[in-house]
C-alpha positions as CSV (number, residue, x, y, z in Angstrom):
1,X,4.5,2.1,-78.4
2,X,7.7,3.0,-80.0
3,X,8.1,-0.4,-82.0
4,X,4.6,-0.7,-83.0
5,X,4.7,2.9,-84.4
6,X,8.0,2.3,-85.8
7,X,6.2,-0.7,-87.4
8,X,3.0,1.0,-88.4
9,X,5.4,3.9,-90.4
10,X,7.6,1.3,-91.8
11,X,5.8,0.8,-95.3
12,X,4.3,4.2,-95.9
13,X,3.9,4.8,-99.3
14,X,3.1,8.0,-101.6
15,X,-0.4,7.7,-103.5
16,X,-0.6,10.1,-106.1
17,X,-0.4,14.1,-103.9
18,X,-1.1,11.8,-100.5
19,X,1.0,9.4,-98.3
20,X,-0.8,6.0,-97.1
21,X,-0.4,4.7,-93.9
22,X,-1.3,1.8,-92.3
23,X,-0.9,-1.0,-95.1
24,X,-0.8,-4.1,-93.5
25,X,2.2,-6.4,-93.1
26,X,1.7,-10.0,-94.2
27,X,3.9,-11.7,-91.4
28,X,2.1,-9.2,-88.4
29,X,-1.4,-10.2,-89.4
30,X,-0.4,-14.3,-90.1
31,X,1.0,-14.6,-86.7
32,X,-1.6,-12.1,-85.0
33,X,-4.1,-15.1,-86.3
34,X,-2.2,-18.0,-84.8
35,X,-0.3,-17.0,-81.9
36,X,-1.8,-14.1,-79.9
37,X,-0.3,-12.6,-77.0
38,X,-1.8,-11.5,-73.5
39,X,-2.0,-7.5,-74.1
40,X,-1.2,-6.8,-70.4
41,X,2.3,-9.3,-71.0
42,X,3.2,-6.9,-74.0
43,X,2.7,-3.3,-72.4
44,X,4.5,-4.5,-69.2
45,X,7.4,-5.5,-71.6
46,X,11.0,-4.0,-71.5
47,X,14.5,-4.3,-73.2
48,X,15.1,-7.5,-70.6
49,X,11.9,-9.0,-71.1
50,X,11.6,-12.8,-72.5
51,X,8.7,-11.6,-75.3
52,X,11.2,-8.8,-76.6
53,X,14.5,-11.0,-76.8
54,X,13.4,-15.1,-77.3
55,X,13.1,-15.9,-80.7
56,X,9.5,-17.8,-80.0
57,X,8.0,-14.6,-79.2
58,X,9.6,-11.6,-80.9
59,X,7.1,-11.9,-84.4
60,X,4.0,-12.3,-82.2
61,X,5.5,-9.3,-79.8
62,X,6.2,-7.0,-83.0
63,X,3.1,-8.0,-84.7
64,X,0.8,-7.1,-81.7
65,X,2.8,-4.0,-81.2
66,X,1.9,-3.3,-84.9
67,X,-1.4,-3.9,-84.5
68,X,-2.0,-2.0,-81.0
69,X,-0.9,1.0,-82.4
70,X,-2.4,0.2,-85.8
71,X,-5.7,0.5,-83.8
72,X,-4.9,3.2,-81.7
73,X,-3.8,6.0,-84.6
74,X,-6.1,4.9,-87.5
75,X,-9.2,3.0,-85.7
76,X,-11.9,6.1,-85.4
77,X,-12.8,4.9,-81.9
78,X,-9.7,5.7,-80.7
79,X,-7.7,7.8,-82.9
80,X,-9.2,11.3,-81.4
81,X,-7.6,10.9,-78.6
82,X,-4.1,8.6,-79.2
83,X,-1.6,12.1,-78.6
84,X,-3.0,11.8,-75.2
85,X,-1.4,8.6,-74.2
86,X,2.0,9.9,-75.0
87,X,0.7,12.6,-72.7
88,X,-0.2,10.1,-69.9
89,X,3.4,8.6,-70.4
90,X,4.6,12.3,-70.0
91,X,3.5,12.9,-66.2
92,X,4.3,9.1,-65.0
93,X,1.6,7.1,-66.2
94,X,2.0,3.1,-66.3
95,X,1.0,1.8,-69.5
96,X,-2.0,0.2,-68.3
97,X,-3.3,3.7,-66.6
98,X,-2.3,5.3,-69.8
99,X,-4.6,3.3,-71.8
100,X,-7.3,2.8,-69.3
101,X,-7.2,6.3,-68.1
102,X,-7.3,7.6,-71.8
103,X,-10.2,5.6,-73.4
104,X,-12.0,5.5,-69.8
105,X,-12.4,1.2,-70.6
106,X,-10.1,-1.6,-68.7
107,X,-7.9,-3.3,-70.5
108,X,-9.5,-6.3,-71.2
109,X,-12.1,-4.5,-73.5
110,X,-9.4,-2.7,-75.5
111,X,-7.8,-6.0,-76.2
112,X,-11.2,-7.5,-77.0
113,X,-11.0,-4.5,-79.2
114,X,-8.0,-5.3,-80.4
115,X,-8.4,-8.6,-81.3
116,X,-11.8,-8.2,-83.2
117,X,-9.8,-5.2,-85.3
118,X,-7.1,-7.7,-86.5
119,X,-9.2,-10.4,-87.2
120,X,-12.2,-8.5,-89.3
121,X,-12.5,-8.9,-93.1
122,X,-10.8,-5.2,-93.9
123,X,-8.3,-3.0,-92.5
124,X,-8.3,0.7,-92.5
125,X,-5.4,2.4,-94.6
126,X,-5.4,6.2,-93.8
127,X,-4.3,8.6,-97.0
128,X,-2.9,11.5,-95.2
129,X,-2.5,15.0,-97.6
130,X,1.4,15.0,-96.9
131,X,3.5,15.1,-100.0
132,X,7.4,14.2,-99.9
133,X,10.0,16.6,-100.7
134,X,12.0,15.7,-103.9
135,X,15.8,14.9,-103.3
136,X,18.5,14.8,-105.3
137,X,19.8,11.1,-106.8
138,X,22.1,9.7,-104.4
139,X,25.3,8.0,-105.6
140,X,25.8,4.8,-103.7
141,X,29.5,4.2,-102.8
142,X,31.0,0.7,-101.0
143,X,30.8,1.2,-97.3
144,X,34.6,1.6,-95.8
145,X,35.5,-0.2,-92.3
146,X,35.3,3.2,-90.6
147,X,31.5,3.5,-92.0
148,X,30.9,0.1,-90.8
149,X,32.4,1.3,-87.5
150,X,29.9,4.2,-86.8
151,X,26.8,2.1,-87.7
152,X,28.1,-0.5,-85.2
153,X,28.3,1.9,-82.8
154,X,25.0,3.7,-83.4
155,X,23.4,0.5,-83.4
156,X,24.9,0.1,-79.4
157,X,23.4,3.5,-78.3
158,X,20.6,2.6,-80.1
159,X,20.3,-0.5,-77.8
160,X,20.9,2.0,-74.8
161,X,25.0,-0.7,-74.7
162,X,26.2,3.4,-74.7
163,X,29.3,1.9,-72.6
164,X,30.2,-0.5,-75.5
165,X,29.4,2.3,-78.1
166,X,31.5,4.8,-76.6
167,X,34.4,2.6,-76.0
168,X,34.1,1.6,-80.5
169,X,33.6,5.2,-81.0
170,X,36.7,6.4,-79.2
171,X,38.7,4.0,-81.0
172,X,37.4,5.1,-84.5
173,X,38.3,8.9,-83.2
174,X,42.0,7.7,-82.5
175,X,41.6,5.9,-86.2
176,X,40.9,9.4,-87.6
177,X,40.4,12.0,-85.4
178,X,39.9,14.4,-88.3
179,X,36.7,13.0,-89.6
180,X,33.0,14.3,-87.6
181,X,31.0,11.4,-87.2
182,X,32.9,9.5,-84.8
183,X,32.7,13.1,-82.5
184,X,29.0,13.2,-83.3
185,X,27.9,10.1,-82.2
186,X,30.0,10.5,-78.8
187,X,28.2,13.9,-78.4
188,X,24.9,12.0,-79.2
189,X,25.3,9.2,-76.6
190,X,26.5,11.9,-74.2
191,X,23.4,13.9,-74.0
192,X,21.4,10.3,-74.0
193,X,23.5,10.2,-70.4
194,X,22.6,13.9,-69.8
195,X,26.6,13.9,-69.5
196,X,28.6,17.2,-69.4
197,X,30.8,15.8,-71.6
198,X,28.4,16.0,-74.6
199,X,29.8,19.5,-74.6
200,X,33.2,18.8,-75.5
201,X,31.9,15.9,-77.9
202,X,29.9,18.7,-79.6
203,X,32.7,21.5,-80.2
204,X,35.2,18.6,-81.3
205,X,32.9,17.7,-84.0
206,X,32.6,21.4,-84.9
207,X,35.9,21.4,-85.0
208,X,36.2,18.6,-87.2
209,X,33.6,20.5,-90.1
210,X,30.5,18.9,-88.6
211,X,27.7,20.3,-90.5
212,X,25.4,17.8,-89.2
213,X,22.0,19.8,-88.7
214,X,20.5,17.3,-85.8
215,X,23.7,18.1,-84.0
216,X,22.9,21.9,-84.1
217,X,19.7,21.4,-83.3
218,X,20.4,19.8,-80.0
219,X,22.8,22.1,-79.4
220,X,21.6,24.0,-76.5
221,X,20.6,20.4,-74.9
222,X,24.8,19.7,-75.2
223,X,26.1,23.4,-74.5
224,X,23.6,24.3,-71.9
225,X,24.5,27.8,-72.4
226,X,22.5,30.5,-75.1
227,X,25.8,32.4,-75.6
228,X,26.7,29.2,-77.5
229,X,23.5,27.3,-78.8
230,X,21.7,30.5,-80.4
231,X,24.7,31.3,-82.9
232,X,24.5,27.6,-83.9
233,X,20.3,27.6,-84.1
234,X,21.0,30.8,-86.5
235,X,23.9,28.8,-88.6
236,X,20.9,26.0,-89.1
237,X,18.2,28.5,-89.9
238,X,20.2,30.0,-92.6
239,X,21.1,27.2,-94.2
240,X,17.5,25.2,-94.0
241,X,14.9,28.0,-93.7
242,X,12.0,26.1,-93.3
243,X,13.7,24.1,-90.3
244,X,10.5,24.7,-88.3
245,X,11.2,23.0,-85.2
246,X,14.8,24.6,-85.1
247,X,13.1,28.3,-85.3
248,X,10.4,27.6,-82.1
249,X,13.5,26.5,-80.3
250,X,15.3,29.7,-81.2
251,X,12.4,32.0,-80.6
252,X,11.8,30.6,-77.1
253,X,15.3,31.2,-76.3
254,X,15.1,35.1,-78.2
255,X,11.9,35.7,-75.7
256,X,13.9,33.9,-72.9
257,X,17.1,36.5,-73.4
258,X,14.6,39.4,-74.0
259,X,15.1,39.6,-77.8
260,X,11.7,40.3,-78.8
261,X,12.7,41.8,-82.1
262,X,14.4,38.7,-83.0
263,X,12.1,36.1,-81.8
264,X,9.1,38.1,-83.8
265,X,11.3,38.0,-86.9
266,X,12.4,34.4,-86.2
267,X,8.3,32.9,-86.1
268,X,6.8,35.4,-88.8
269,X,9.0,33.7,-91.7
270,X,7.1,30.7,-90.3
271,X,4.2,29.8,-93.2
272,X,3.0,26.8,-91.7
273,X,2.6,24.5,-88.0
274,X,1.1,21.2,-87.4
275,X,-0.7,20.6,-84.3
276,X,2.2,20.1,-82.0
277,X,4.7,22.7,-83.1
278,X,1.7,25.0,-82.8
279,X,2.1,24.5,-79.1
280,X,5.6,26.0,-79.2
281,X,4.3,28.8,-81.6
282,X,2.3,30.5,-79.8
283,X,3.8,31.3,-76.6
284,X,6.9,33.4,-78.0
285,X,4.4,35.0,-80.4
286,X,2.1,36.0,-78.4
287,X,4.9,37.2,-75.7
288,X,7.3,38.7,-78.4
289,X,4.1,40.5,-80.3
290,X,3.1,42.1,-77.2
291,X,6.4,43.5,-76.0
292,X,6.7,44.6,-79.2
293,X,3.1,46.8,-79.0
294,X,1.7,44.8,-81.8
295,X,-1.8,43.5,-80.0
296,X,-3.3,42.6,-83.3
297,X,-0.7,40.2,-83.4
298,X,-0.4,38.9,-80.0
299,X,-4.4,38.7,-79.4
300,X,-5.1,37.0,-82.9
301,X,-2.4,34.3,-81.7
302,X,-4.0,34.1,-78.2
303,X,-7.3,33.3,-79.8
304,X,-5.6,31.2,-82.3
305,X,-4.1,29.2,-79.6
306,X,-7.0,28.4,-77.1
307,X,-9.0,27.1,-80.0
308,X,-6.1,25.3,-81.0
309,X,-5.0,23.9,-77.8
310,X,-6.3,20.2,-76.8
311,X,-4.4,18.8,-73.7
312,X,-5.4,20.3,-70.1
313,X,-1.7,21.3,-69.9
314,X,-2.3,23.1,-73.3
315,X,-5.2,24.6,-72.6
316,X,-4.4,26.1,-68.7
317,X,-1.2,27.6,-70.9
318,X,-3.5,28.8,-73.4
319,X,-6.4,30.7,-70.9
320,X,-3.4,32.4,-69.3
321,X,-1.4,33.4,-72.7
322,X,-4.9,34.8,-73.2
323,X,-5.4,36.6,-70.4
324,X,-1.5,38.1,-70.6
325,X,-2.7,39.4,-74.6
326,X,-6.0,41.3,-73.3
327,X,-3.7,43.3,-71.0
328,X,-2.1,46.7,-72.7
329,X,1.9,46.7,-72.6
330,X,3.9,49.0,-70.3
331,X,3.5,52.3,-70.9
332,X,7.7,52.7,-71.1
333,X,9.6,51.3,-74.1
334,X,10.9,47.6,-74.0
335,X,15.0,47.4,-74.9
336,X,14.6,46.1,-78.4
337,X,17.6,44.1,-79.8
338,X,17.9,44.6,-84.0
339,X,16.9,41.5,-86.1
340,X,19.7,39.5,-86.9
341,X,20.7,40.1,-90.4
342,X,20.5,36.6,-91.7
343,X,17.3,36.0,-90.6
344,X,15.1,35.9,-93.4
345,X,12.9,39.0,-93.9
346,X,9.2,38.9,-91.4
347,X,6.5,38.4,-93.7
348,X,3.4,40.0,-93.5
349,X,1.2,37.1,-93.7
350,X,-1.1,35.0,-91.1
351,X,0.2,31.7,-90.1
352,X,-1.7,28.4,-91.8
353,X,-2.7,25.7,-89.5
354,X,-3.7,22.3,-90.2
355,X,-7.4,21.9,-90.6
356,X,-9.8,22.2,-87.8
357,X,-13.2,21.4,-88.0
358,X,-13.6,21.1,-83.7
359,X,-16.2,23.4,-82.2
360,X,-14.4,25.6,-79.0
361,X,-15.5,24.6,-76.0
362,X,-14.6,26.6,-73.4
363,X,-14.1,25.9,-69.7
364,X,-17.2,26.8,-67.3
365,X,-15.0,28.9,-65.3
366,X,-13.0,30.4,-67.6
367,X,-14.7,33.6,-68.2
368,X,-14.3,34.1,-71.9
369,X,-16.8,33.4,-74.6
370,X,-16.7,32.8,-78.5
371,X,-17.0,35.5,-81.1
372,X,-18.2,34.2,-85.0
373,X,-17.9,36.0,-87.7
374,X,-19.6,34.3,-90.6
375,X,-20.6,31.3,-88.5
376,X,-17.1,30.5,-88.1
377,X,-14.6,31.1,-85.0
378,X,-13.1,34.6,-85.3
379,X,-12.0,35.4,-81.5
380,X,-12.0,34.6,-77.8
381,X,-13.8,37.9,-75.7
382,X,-14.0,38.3,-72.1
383,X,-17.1,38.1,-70.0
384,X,-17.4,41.4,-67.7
385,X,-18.7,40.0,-64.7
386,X,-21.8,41.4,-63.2
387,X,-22.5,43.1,-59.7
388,X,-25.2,42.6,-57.3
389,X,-25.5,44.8,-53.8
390,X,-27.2,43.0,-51.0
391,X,-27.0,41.0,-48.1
392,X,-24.8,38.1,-47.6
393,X,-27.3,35.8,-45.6
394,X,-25.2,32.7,-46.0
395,X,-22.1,31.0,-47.3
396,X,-22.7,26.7,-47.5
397,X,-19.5,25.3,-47.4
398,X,-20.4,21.6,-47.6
399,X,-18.6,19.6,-50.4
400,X,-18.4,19.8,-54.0
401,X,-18.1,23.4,-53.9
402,X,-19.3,26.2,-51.8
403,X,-22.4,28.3,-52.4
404,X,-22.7,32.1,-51.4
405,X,-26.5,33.3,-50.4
406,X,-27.0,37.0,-51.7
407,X,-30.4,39.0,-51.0
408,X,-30.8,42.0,-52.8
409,X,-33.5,45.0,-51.9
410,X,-36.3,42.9,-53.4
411,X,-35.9,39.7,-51.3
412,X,-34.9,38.0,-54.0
413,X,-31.7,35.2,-53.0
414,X,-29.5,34.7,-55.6
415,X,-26.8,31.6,-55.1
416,X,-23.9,31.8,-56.7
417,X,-21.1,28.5,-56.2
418,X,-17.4,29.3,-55.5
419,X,-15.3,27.2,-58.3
420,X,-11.5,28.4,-56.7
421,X,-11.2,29.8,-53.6
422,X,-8.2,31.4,-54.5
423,X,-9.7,33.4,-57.8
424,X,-12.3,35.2,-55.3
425,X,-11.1,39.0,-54.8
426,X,-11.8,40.2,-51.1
427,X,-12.0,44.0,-51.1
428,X,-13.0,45.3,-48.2
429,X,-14.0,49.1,-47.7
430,X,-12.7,52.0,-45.7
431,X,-15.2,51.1,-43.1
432,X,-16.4,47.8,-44.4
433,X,-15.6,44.5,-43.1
434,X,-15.7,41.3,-43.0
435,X,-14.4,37.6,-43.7
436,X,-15.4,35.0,-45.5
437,X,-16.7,32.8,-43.0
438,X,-18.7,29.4,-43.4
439,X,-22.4,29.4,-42.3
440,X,-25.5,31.8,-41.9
441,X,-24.3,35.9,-41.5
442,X,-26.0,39.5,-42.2
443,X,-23.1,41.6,-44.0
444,X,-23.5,44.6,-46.8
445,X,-21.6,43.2,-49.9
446,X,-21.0,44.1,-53.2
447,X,-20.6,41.2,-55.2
448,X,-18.8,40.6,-58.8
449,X,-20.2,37.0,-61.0
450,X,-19.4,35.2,-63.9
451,X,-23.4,34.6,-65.3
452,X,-23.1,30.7,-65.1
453,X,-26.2,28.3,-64.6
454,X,-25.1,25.2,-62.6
455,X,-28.3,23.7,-62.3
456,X,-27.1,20.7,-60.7
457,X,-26.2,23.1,-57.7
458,X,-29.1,25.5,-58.8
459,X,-26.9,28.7,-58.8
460,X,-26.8,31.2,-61.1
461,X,-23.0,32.5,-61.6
462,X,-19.5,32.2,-60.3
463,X,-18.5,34.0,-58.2
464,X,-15.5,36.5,-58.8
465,X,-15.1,38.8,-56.2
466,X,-16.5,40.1,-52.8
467,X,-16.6,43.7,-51.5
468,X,-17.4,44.3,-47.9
469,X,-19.8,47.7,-47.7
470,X,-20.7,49.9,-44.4
């Protein structure tokens, strides 16, 4: 995955007001014709491997590579869902479960896939609306011994040789111990290692007039500490305000160190989020808006983010996030820290997102439903749940889930299925009791449902919550 997408981005070109991706690469799509490789061989293959180091099989290797992910981004049928196989890499997934588990299909059919996509008459070339920024003309200068020395080295750690790198790196630093780059690139290898020493590496280069802004972005990755990475996040804002990614990693740490103020300041200069760094918008909004009293604010990100959100880990985070923003703030005033002067000023405008077209779906049970406004997604609502009084005749316990019999005056038996356990309130009355036992009973309840039709288990809600009357 990263060599084909390094492949795949490695002749993107600008088109007019759009950038083209995906142009295919003479050599990839010559070999891919004469000298395919088993799929399965590729995805299993490391750093050691013979198809990633022997000259016989590193074009077919990088060309397949090119073409897997090629398929994966652009390709329709799989596109929708390609972010989730970084997810599936994220919690331990082998590369065969990723991509099987993913596109629910064995490998065998994604490489028959595969192969029919590289060898058809076209091949799809993606215009994306993604302009780049203008820079000003660079001045080419002859490349000193020292320059040649840090691209040496950065081509080591890059090879993950960070012993052999170090070792070149500390011999440029005793060349010229005044100049950064040398420090930078031992600070850089050093957090690679997750190494203590990245710290010292970090405040050497500073000390040397580093004004490198990856190296204050990472900071709080080197210095572990907010007392030192925050002042070095706010350095980098200042100087590139529209470093997005720099001000969600700032505003988490303002909510984590209870500066609400701040970290409200910090997102609202924010104009615009993609997908992911939407993930890391929202929480500290919604958090810093509501400690702050502004609900218009926290709740309009709260609904912002659960239509936004696409992985399971995204949307559990969003549903609770949710849930947090429908509750009022304490009653007593939150200790407020002032907005850090050279913060740019909070605007008063709403956030753009990139455009979504998806309908919300909602979980069964997750007790919220859709508000429109103009046939188009204005806000998430809560469902109030509904109470029946009656007699609890029965409670099934028998696998997939277990089903509560209710029979109210009338006679009338309504089922309603138990999603969680552990979401059911018990509430049991002064002389009420009662436990929620497994198989036929006669007990006065109260009980609380989500209206939900499962026909499949022909009940009628979910249930929420139990009370036990005399």
């Amino acid at each position: 995955m990263n060599e084909g997408t390094a492949e795949l981005y490695s002749n993107i070109e600008p088109v007019r007001k759009k950038i083209r991706v995906g142009t295919p690469i003479p050599s990839h799509a010559f070999l891919l014709q004469s000298q395919w490789l088993p799929l399965e061989d590729v995805i299993h293959a490391d750093h050691k491997s013979p198809l990633y180091n022997r000259r016989q099989h590193v074009g077919p290797f990088y060309g397949l590579c090119w073409a897997l992910v090629h398929m994966l981004a652009l390709d329709p049928r799989y596109s929708p869902k390609f972010s989730q196989v970084y997810t599936a890499f994220g919690v331990g997934k082998t590369s065969r479960e990723a991509l099987e588990q993913t596109y629910g299909k064995p490998l065998k059919a994604i490489e028959a896939d595969l192969k029919s996509y590289t060898r058809g008459n076209a091949v799809l070339v993606v215009n994306f609306d993604i302009q780049f920024e203008r820079v000003d003309k660079v001045t080419p200068r002859r490349a000193t011994a020292y320059d040649w020395g840090i691209a040496m080295a950065d081509l080591k750690a890059a090879a993950r040789k960070n012993d052999e790198a170090l070792k070149a790196l500390q011999a440029l630093v005793k060349e010229d111990p005044s100049r950064p780059e040398s420090h930078e690139s031992i600070a850089f290898v050093h957090m690679m290692d997750r190494s203590d020493k990245a710290a010292d590496a970090f405040r050497a280069a500073r000390k040397a007039g580093s004004e490198h802004p990856q190296l204050a972005y990472w900071a709080p990755s080197m210095l572990r500490s907010y007392q030192e990475s925050m002042p070095e996040l706010r350095r980098l804002i200042e100087k590139y305000p529209d470093y997005v990614e720099a001000r969600l990693r700032l505003a988490s740490m303002q909510v984590n160190t209870w500066e609400y103020g701040n970290a409200f300041a910090t997102l609202k200069a924010i104009r615009k989020v993609n997908r992911k760094q939407a993930m890391d918008y929202f929480p500290p909004m919604i958090q810093s808006a509501w400690m702050l009293k502004n609900m218009d604010e926290a709740r309009a990100a709260a609904s912002q983010f659960v239509k936004t959100a696409r992985t399971e880990r995204d949307k559990e985070r969003a549903n609770e996030l949710f849930a947090f923003a429908m509750k009022d703030p304490p009653e007593e005033k939150a200790e407020l820290a002032k907005v850090e002067s050279i913060l740019p000023a909070a605007a008063n405008t709403a956030i753009a997102f990139e455009p979504d077209t998806t309908e919300l779906i909602l979980p069964e049970d997750s007790g919220l439903e859709v508000v429109k406004e103009n046939g188009k997604f204005s806000h998430l609502r809560q469902i109030e749940s509904t109470y029946l009084e009656g007699t609890l005749i029965n409670l099934e316990c028998a696998a997939p889930s277990a089903i509560l019999h209710v029979r109210d005056a009338s006679g009338q038996i309504t089922r309603l299925i138990i999603l969680d356990p552990g979401d059911v309130k018990l509430v049991n009355s002064s002389t009420g009791t009662g436990n929620l036992d497994c198989g036929e009973q006669s007990k006065k309840v109260k009980v609380g449902f989500l209206p939900r039709v499962n026909e499949a288990q022909k009940t009628t809600g979910n249930l929420r919550s139990i009370e036990y009357l005399p």
